[in-house]
KOLMI-786124 format. One record per residue: x, y, z of N, C-alpha, C, O, CB in turn. Coordinates in Angstrom, 3 decimals. Glycine has a CB too. Layout:
BEGIN
{rec {X, Y, Z}, {X, Y, Z}, {X, Y, Z}, {X, Y, Z}, {X, Y, Z}}
...
# end
This chain:
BEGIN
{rec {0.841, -1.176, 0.000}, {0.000, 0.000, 0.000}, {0.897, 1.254, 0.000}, {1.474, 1.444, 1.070}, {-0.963, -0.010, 1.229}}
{rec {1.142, 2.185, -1.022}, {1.314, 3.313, -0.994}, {0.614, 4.336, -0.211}, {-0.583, 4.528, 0.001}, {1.292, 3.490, -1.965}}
{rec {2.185, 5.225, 0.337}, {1.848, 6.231, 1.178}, {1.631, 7.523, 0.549}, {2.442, 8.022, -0.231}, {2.776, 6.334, 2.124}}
{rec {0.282, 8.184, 0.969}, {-0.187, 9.239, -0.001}, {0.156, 10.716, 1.273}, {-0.525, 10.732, 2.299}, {-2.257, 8.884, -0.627}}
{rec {0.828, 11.419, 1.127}, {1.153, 12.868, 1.980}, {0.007, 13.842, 1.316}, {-0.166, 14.168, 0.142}, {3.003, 13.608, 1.672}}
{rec {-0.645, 14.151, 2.406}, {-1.573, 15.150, 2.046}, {-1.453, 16.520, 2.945}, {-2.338, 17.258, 3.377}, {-2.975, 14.515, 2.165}}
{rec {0.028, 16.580, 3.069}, {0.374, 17.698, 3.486}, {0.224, 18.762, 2.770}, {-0.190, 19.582, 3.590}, {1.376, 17.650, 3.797}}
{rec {0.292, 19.269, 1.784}, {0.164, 19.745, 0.644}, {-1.326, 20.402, 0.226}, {-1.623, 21.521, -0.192}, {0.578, 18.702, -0.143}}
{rec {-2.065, 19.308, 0.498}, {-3.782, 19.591, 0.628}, {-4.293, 20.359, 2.081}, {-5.238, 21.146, 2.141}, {-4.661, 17.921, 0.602}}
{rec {-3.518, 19.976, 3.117}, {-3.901, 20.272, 4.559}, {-3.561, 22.303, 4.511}, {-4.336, 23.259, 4.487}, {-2.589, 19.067, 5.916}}
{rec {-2.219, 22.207, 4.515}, {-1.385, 23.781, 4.026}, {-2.517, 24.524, 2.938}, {-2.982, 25.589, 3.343}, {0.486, 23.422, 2.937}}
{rec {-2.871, 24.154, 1.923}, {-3.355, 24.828, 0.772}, {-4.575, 25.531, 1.877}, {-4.684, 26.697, 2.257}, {-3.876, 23.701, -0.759}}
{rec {-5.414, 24.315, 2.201}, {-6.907, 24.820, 3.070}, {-7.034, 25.484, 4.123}, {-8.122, 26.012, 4.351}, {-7.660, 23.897, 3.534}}
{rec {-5.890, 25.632, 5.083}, {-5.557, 26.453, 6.256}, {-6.386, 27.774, 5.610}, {-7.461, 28.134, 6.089}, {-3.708, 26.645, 6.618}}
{rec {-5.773, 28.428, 4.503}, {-6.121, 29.943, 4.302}, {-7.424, 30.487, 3.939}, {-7.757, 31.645, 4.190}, {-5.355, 30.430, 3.344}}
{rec {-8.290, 29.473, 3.233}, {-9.429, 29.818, 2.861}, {-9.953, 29.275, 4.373}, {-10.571, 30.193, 4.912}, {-9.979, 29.190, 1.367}}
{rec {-9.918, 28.484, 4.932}, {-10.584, 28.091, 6.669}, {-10.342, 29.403, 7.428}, {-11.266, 29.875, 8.091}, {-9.591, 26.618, 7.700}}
{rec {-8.813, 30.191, 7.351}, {-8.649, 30.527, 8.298}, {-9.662, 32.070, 7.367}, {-9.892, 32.925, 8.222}, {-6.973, 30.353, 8.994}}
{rec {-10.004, 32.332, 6.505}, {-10.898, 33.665, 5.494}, {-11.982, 33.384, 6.448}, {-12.238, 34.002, 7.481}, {-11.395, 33.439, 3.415}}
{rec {-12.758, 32.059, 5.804}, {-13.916, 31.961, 6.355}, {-14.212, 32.059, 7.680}, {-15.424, 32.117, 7.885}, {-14.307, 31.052, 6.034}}
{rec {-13.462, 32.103, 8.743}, {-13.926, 31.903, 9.644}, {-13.479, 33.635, 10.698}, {-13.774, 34.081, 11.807}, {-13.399, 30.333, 10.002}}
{rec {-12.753, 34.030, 9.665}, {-12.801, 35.751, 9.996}, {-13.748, 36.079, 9.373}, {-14.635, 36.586, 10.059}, {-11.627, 36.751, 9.580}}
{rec {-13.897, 36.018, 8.563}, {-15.764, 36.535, 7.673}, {-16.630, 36.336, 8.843}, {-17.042, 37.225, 9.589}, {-16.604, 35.213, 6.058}}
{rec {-16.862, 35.082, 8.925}, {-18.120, 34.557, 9.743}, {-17.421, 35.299, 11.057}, {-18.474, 35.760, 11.497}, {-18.456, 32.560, 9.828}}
{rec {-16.431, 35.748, 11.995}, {-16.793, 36.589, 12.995}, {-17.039, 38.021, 12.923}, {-17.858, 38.721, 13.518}, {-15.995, 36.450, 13.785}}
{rec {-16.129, 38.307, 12.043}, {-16.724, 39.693, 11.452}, {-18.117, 40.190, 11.129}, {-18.390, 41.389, 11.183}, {-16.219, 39.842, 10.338}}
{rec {-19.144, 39.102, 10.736}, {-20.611, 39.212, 9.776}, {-21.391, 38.910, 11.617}, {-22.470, 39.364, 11.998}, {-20.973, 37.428, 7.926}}
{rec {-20.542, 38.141, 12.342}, {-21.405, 38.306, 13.874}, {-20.853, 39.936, 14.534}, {-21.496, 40.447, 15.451}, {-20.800, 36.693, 15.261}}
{rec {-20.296, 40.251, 14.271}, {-20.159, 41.224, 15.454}, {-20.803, 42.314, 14.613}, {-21.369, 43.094, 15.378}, {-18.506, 41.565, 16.129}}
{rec {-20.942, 42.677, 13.351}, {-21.690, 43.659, 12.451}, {-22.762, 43.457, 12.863}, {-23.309, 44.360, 13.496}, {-21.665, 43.585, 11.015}}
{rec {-23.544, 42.011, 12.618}, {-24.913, 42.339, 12.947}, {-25.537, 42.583, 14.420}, {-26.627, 43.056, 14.744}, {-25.588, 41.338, 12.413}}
{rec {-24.384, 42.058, 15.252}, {-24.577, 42.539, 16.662}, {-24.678, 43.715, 16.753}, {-25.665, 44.047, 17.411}, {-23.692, 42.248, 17.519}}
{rec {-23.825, 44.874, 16.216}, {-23.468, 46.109, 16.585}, {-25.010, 46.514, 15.590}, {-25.892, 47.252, 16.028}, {-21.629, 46.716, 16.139}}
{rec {-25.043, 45.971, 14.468}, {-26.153, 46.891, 13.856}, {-27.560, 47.062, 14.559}, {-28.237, 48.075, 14.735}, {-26.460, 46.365, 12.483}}
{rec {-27.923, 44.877, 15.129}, {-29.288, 45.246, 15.368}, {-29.207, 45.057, 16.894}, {-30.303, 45.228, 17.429}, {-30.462, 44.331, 14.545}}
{rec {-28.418, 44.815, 17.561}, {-28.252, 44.478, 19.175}, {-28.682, 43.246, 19.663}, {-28.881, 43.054, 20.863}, {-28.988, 45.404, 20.030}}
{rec {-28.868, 42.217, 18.610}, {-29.557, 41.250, 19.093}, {-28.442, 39.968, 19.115}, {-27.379, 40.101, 18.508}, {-30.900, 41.072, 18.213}}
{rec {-28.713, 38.881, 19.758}, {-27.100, 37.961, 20.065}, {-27.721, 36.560, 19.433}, {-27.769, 35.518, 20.087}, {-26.436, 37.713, 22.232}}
{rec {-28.166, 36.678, 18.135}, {-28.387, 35.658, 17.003}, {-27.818, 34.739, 16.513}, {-28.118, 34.080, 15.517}, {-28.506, 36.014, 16.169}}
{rec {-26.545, 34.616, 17.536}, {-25.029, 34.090, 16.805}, {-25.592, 33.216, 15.816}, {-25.520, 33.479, 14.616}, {-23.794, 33.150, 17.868}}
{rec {-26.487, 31.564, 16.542}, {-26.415, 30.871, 15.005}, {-26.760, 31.270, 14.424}, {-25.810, 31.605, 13.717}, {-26.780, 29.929, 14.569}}
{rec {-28.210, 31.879, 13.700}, {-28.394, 31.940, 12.307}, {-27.873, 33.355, 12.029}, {-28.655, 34.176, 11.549}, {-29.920, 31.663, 11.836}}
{rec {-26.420, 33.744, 12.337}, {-25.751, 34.454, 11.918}, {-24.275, 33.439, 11.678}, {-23.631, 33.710, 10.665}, {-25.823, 35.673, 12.814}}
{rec {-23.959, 32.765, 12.208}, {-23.288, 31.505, 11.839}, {-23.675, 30.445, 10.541}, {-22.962, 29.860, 9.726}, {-23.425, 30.770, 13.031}}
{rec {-24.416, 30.469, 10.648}, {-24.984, 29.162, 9.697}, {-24.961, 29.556, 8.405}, {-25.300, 28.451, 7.984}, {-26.521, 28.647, 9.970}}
{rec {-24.824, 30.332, 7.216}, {-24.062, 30.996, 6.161}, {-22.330, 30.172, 5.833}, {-21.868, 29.710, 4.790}, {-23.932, 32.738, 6.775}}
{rec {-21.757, 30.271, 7.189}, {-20.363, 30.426, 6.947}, {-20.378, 28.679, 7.374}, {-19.207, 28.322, 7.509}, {-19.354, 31.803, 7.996}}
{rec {-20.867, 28.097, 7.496}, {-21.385, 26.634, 7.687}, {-20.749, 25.137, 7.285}, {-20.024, 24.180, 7.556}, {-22.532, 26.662, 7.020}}
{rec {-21.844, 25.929, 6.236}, {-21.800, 24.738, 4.848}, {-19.768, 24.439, 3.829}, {-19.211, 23.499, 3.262}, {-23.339, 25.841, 3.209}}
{rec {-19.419, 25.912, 4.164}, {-18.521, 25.994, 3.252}, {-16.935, 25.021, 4.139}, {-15.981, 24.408, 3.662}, {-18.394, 27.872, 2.840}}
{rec {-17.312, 25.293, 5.374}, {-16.157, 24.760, 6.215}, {-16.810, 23.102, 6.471}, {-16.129, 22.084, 6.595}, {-15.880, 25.846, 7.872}}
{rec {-18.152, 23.191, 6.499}, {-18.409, 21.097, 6.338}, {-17.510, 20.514, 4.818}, {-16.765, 19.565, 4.571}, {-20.840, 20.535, 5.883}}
{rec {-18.040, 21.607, 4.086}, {-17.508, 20.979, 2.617}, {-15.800, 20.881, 2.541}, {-15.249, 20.221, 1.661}, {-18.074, 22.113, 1.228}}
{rec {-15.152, 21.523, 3.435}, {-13.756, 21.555, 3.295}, {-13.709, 20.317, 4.594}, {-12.902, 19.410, 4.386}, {-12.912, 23.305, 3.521}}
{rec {-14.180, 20.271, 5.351}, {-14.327, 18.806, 6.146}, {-13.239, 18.824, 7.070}, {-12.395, 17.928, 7.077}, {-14.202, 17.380, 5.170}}
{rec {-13.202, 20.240, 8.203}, {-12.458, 20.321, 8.894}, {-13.115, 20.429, 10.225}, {-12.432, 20.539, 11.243}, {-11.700, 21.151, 8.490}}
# end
């Protein structure tokens, strides 16, 4: 059985994980400050789907 290094794949995804997940705190504390209300999930749940699909 060949050994497959997916180091390479792990490094690449760090940066778009580490985007998304400044977006998604950034898009909570905006709508906090805009409407005062503490909605976190379905102010979370947007930024969701994209980090299940990267499967981290």
């Amino acid at each position: 059985m060949a050994f497959i290094d997916d180091l390479a794949l792990e490094l690449f995804l760090l940066s778009p994980v580490g985007v998304i997940a400044v977006y998604m705190t950034a898009f909570v504390f905006f709508q906090y400050k805009k409407t005062g209300t503490k909605d976190i999930e379905n102010n979370l749940r947007p930024g969701a789907f994209p980090l299940w699909r990267l499967e981290l």
